[in-house]
N, C-alpha and C positions, 0 to 999 in steps of 0.2 A: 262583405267578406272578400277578402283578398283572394284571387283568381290563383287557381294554381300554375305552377310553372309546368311547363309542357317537358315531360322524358323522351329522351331518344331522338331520333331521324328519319326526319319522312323518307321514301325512295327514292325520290328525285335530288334528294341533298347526298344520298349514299352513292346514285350512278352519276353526279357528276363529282364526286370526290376519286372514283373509284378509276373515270375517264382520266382524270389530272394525272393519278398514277402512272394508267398507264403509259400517259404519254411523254412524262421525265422519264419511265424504264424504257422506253426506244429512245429519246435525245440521249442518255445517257451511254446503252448500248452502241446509240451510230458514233458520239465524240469519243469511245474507249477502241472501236474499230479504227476510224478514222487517225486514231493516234497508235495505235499499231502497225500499220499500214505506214504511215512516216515513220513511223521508227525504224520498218524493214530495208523504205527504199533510202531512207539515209547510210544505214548501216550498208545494204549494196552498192551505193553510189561510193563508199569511203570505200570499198573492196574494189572497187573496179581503178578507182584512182589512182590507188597503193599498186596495182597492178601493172599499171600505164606506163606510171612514174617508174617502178621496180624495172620491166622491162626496157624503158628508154635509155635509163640508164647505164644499163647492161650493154643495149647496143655500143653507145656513146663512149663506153669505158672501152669497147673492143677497139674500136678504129679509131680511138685518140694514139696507139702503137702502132697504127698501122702506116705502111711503107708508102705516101702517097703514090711514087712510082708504080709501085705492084698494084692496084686499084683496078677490080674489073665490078664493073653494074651499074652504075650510079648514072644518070643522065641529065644531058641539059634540060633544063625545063624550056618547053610546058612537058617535054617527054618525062617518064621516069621508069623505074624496073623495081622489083619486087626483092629483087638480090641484093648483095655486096660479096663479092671475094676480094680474100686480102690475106695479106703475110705482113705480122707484124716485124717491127725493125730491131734487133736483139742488140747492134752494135755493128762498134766499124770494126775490120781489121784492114791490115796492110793487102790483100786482098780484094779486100771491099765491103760491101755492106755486108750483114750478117743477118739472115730472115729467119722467122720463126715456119713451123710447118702451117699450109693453104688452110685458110680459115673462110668459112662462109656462113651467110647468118641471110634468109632465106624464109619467104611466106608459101606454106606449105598445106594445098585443102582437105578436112578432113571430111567424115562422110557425115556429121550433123550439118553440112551444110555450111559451116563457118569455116577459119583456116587457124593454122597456128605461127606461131614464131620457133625456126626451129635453125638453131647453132649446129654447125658440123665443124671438127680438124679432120683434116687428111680424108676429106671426102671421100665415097667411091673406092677407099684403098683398105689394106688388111687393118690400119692402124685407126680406123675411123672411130671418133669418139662423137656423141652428140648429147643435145642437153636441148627439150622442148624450153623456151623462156615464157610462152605464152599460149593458153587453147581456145582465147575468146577474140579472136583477129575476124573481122568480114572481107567479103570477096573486095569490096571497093571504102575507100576512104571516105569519112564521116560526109554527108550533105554532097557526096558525088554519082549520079548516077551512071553505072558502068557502061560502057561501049557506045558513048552515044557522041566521041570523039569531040568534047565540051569541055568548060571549064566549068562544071558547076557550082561549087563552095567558091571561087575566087581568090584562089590561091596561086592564080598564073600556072597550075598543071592540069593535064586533060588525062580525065579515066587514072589517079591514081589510085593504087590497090589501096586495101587496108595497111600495108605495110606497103611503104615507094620510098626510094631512096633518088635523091637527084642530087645534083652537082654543080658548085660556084666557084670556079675555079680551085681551092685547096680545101676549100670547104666542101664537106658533104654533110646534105641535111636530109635530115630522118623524119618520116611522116609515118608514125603510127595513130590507129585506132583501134579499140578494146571494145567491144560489146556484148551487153549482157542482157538478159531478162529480167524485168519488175516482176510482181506478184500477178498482176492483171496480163501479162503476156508480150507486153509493149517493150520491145528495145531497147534500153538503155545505153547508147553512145559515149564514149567518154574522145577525145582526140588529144594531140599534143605533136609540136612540133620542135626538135632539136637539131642546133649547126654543130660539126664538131670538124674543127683543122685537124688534118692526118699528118704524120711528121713528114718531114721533106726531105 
């Protein structure tokens, strides 16, 4: 007589079924984590970029008008300064040049600890207008550590700020960095460097 066929499942067939389970619902869990987690810091890292870029260009637009004669900040490297003042150049008359009103564009600290980018006309005066460009600036420039009177990133400048501006002759170049915070707490850096000729 034909044996019968066995119904159902032993224990041990049930708690190692049950073990597989659980452990595609953690790899599953950590790869759905793990891919949110890139998704944030891609999405932050493209926020920070657009920021960089936004504000660089901001600067770059201002002192492409500007008067290189009138030029206060800007230094030889390795030195550099934090500043730019300037007057842009509106036109000649039979008089002479024709300037716009004192423009300065200036890394300025705030009390989280970081600094910003912050635009002034007519500094200091009743007419003073300003415009923050940026609130994620650090005290010193991307792979630089501050006051240690070095060159550390290898950029041929010593202790530049988050914001430095220096100077090559008619050219002035623009040394920002933007940083922000990942999810995990870790810093996020972004840097960028632009030359822009001032008019003559």
């Amino acid at each position: 007589m034909r044996a019968q066929r066995r119904a159902g499942y032993t224990l041990v067939e049930v708690l190692i079924a049950f073990t597989i389970l659980v452990l595609l619902s953690i790899n599953i869990a950590m790869l759905l984590r793990a891919g949110r987690a890139a998704a944030v810091t891609g999405t932050l890292n493209a926020r920070i970029s657009n920021e960089l870029n936004q504000t660089v260009d901001r600067i770059a637009l201002a002192l492409m008008g500007a008067d290189a004669a009138a030029l206060d900040g800007p230094q030889l490297k390795p030195l550099s300064s934090e500043y730019v003042r300037f007057q842009a150049c509106l036109g000649v008359q039979e008089s002479g040049v024709v300037h716009g009103p004192l423009e300065e564009i200036q890394w300025s600290p705030t009390t989280e600890g970081t600094g910003r980018i912050l635009w002034r006309e007519s500094p200091a005066s009743e007419r003073e207008r300003r415009v923050v460009w940026s609130t994620a600036v650090p005290s010193s420039y991307m792979h630089e550590v501050p006051d240690n009177g070095l060159d550390d990133n290898g950029n041929a400048i010593d202790d530049e700020a988050g914001l430095a501006f220096t100077m090559d002759g008619p050219q002035v170049n623009i040394h920002v960095t933007i940083q922000r915070h990942g999810l995990d707490g870790r810093p996020l850096p972004m840097q960028r460097t632009q030359s822009v000729f001032c008019r003559n």
